[in-house]
N, C-alpha and C positions, 0 to 999 in steps of 0.2 A: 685093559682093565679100567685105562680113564673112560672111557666111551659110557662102561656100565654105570659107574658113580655118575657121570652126566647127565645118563639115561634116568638113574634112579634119583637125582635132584629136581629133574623135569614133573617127574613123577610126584613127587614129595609137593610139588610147587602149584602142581595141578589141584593136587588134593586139599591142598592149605584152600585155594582161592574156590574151591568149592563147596566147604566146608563154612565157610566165610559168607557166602551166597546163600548158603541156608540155613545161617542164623539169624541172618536179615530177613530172608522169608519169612523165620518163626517168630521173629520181634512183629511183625507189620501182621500176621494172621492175631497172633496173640492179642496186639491192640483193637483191633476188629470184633475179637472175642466179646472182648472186656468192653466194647463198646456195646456192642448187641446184649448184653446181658444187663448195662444201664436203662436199656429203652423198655415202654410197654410194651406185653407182648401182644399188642394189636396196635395194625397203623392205621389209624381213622383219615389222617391229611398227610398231606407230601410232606415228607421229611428228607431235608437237605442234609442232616448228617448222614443219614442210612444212603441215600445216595451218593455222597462223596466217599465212603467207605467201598459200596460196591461197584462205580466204575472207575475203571482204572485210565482210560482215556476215551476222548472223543473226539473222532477224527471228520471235519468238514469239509464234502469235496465240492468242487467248481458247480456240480449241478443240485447244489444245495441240501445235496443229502447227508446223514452225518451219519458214521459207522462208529458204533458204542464198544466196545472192550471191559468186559468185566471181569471183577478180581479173581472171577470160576473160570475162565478162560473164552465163557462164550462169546462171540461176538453177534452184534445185532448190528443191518443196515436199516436206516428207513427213507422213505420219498420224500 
């Protein structure tokens, strides 16, 4: 009988930390939102906010090329 309570606090504990992960999700879209709905809705010149909102990282390898991650999940490499 202990083993199930174990089994189902595992459970419970999974579920908390997941739950938790995507309220963070929804906070961080949310602000993205709210940011995109500040902006015109035409971009005439580079905008360094709109860019820092949609990559998520950028990763620069030894042969100088950098592979972009964006907040949509695509990723882009270039030369």
């Amino acid at each position: 009988m202990s083993q199930n309570i174990v089994a189902v606090q595992d459970q419970l504990d999974g579920l908390i930390t997941e739950k938790e992960s995507k309220l963070g999700q929804k906070k961080i879209m949310q602000t993205f939102i709210n940011n995109l709905k500040e902006l015109e809705d035409e971009l005439a010149d580079w905008n360094e906010r709109i860019w820092m909102l949609m990559v998520e990282s950028a990763l620069v390898h030894r042969n100088s090329s950098i592979t972009f991650k964006f907040q949509s999940g695509i990723t882009i490499k270039t030369n």
